[in-house]
N, C-alpha and C positions, 0 to 999 in steps of 0.2 A: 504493500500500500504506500509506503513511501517514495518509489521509483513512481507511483501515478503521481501521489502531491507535490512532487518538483514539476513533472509535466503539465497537471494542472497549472499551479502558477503559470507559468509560461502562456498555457491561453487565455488564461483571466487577464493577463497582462495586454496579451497583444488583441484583446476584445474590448477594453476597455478602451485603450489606445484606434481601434479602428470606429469607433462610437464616437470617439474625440473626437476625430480627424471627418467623418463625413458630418457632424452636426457642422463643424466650421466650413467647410464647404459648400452646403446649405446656405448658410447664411453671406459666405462671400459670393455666390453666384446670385441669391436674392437681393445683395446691396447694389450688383453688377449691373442688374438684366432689371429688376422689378417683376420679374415675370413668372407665374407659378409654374408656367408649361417650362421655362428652363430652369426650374428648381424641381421638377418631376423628370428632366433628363439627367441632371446631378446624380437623381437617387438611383436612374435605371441605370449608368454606369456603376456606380459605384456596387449593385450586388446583381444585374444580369448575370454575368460571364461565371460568376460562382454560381447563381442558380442552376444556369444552363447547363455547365461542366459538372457539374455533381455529380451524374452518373460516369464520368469516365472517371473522376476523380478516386471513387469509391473502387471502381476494377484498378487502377492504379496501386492502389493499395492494399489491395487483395494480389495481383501481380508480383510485386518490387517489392524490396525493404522495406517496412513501415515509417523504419528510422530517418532512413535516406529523403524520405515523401516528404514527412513533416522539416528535416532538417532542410531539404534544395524551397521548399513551398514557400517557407517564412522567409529563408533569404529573397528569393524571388521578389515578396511582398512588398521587404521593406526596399530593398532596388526599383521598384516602383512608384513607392513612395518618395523616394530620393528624387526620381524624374519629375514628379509634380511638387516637389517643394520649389526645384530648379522655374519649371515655370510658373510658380506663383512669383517667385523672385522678377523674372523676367517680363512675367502681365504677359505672359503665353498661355491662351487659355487652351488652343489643341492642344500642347504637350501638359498642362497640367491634367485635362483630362484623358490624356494618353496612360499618363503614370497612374494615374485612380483605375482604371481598365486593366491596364499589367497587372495592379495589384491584389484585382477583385478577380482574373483568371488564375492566377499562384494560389490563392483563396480556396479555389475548390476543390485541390486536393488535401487542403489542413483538416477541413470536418469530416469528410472520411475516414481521414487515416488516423485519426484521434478517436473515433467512437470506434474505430476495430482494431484500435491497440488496446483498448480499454481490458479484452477478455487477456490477454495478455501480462497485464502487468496486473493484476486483480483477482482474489482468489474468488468464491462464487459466493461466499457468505456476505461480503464485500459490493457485490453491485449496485445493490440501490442505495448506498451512502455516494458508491463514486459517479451513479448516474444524478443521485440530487445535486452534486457538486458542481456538476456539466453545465445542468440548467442554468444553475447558479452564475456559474461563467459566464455562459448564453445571454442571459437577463442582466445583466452588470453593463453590456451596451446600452439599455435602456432605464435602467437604476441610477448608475455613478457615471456615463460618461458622458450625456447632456448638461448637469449643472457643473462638472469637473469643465467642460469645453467651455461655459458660458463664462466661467471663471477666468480657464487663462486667455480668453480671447482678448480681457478688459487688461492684459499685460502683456501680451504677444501678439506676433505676427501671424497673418497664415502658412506661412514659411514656417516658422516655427514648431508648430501646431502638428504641421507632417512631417517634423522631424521629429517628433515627440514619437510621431505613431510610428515611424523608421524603425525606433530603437525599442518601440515593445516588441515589435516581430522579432527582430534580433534575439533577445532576452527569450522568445520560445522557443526561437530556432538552435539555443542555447538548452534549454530545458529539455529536448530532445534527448541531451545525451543517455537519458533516461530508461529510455527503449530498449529493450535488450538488438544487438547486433544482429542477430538470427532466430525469429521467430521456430515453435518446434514442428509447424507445416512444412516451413520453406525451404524449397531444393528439391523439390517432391511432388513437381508437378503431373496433375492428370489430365483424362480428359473433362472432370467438372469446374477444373481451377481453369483450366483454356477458354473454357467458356462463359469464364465471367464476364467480360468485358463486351456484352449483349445490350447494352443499358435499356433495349427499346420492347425485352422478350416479352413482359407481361402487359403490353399493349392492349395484345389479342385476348388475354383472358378479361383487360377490364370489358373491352368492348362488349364479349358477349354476354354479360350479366346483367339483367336490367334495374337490379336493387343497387348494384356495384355503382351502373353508370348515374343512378337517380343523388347517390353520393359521392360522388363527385363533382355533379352539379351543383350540389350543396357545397361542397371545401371550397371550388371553385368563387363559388359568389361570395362567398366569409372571406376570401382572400382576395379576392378583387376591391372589393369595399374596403379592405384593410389599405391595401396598392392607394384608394383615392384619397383614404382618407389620410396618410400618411404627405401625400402631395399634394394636401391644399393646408392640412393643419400648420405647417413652417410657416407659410406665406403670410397665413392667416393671423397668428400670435407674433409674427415679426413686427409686422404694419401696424397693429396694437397696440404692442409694447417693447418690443426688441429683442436682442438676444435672451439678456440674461432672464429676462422672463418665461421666453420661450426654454431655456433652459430646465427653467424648476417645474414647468407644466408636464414635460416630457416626463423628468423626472418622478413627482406625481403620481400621472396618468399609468407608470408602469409598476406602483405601485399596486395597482389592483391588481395585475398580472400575478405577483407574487401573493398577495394574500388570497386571491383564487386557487390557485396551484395548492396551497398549506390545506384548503378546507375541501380539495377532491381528495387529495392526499389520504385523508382519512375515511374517505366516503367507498361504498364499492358501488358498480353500475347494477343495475336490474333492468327489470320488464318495462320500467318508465324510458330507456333511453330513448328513443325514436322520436315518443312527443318531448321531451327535453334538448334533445336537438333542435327542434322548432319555435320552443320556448328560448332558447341562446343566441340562436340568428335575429329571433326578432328583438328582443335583448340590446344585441350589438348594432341595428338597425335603428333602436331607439335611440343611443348614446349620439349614433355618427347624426341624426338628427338634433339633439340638445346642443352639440356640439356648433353645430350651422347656428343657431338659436342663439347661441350664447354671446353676449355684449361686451363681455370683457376676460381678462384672461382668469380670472379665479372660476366664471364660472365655468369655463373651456379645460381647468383641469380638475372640476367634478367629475363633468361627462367623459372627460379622457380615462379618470378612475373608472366611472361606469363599463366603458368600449374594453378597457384592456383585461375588466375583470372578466371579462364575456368568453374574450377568446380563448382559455385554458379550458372552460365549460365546452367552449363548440369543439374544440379538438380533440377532448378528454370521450365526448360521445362520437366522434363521428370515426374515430381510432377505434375503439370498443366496438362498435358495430362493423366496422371490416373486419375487425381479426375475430371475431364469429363467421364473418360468411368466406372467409379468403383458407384454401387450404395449408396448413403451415408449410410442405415444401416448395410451396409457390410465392411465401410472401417476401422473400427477400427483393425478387425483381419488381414484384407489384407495387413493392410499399415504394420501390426508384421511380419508377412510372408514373407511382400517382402523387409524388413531390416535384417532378418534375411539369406535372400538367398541373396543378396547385398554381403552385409560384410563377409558372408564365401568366395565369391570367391574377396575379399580384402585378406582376408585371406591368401587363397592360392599364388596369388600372392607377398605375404610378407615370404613365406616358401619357396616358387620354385624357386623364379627368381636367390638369393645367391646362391645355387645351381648349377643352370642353368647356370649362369656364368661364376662360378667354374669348372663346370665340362667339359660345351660344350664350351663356347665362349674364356674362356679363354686360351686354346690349340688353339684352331681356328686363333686366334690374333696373335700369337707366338712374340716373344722375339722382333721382331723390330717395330710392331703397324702398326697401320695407316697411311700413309706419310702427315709430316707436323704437327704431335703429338707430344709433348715436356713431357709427362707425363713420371713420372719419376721411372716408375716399369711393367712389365708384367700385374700384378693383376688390376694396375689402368688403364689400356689400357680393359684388361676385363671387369672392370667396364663401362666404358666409351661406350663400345659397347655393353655392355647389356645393359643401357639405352637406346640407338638408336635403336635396336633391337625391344623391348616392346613399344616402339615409333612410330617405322613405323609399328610394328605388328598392333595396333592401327587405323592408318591412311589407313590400307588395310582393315582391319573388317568397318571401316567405310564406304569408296567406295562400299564392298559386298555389306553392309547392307540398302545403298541407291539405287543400283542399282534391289535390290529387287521388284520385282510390288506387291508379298503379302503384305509386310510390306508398299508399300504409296499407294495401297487403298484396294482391297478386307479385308486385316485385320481388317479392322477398322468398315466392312459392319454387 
């Protein structure tokens, strides 16, 4: 357990440090541009290329050294990171966003080959201390590295800032050393280790399931809504109040994350999951709603407490009901497939909605807003109503999608 908790460190370090580094970035391409739609391509660089890569990341690491993944990954990162501090220096903004893309592709081999060195350095009694710990790590970008950024923004440079993040990758790539040299598989290839590197196999099996696909239509829209709402909320609490506010909202807001997580932790699923999945979505549909609604930033990080409390609940049931209907020697590809089709339409959601805003909603609002709105610009009043918007968008796909009889029963036959 101790060869994990050095490695550990090492990711907490360099997650917290990649939290720093895209909050300021956010916010210097927001002070740059004004523009939500180029503060929703900020965010789609900075974790596309890791979402997308994931599955090759993972056969990467199932392939090759684990050691070696995690150690060339982080260096990679922070080499990346080096290239965008270079053009923050220079008010280059391709190559700053060159180095944020390098760093977010080196990226998707680190959380692979960290959750499957995990069985490795950890005896079996031992896992779910060192899986709580992961999270822990995980949620530390959204914990401590929003009001950490907001902090040293008000004493540093954006240079700076990604030099900071440089040196956490380093410090993991460091922590590495951790790893045992030679895994007790490796050197010992067959024909099931040849074949991992399929990322696309369990495709086919989601397709043909009709309860499968009706749930993933569901992950899908929780994570789309998540995608929009993440790329209009900076915009929106900058124009408000600024960084350091936007800072401690964030921080906040992920607070419910964590205290959600503590109270399933102790819970087990039953017969209610299915109508509790539709009780969460619309849940998290009402927050992304309060949140459009909201005047000011205190009350923007209620409803962010609300929204963040939501989604350990949607993922907690909508996780539980696949791994009842997914056969176990098929869930390893299924569960790549279906994070990989998740997170594209997060994706898209973090590309459209700045746009959508921009383009439709904010003409739609016109110059006098909402009555009873004190917001103090056209663009923040567009904001405010594209949250609400993908809000009740939300809360209407949920009503459909309960009102369904294929999806609450023949699906499932």
């Amino acid at each position: 357990m101790r060869r994990f908790i050095l490695l550990w460190s090492g990711l907490l370090i360099s997650r917290i440090g990649s939290g720093v580094s895209v909050f300021a970035l956010g916010v210097h391409i927001f002070d740059q541009t004004g523009s939500s739609g180029s503060y929703g391509l900020m965010l789609f660089a900075a974790f596309a290329p890791s979402f997308l890569l994931a599955p090759v990341g993972g056969a990467a690491a199932d392939r090759r050294s684990r050691r070696h993944v995690l150690i060339l990954s982080n260096a990679a990162s922070a080499a990346g990171m080096v290239l965008a501090c270079a053009g923050a220096l220079a008010s280059l903004r391709w190559l700053l966003m060159t180095g944020v893309v390098a760093s977010s592709l080196a990226s998707a081999f680190q959380g692979p080959a960290f959750k499957a060195v995990l069985s490795d350095l950890v005896e079996p009694e031992d896992y779910r201390r060192a899986s709580a710990l992961m999270q822990l790590a995980e949620a530390s970008r959204f914990l401590v590295a929003p009001a950490l950024a907001a902090l040293l923004m008000t004493h540093l440079s954006l240079a700076a800032v990604l030099v900071i993040d440089s040196a956490s990758f380093v410090a993991a790539a460091l922590s590495a050393v951790a790893v045992p040299r030679r895994r007790p598989d490796e050197g010992a290839p067959g024909p099931d280790r040849r074949r991992i590197g399929s990322p696309f196999e369990g495709m086919a099996d989601l397709a043909s399931n009709p309860g499968i696909r009706r749930l993933i239509l569901a992950a899908s829209a929780a994570t789309f809504a998540a995608g929009a709402t993440q790329a209009l909320l900076g915009p929106l609490v900058l124009g408000m109040a600024g960084p350091q506010s936007l800072g401690w909202v964030q921080s906040v807001s992920a607070c419910g994350m964590l205290g959600s997580s503590i109270l399933l932790a102790g819970k087990g699923g039953g017969a209610g999951e299915e109508k509790d999945l539709y009780r969460s979505l619309a849940v998290m549909g009402f927050f992304i709603l309060g949140i459009g609604l909201s005047p000011n930033a205190a009350t923007v990080a209620g409803a962010g407490f609300g929204l963040f409390a939501s989604l350990p609940a949607i993922n907690t049931r909508l996780e539980t009901m696949l791994r009842l209907r997914i056969s176990g020697d098929r869930q390893g590809r299924l569960w790549g497939t279906l994070s990989l089709v998740t997170q594209v339409a997060m994706l898209i959601g973090l590309v459209s909605a700045g746009f959508i805003t921009e383009g439709v909603i904010e003409p739609m609002v016109g110059s006098g807003g909402p009555p009873g709105y004190a917001l103090p610009s056209n663009r923040l009043q567009g904001e405010s109503m594209g949250l609400a918007f993908f809000g009740g968008l939300l809360l209407i796909f949920t009503v459909s999608l309960r009102s369904t009889s294929r999806f609450r029963s023949a699906a499932w036959k």
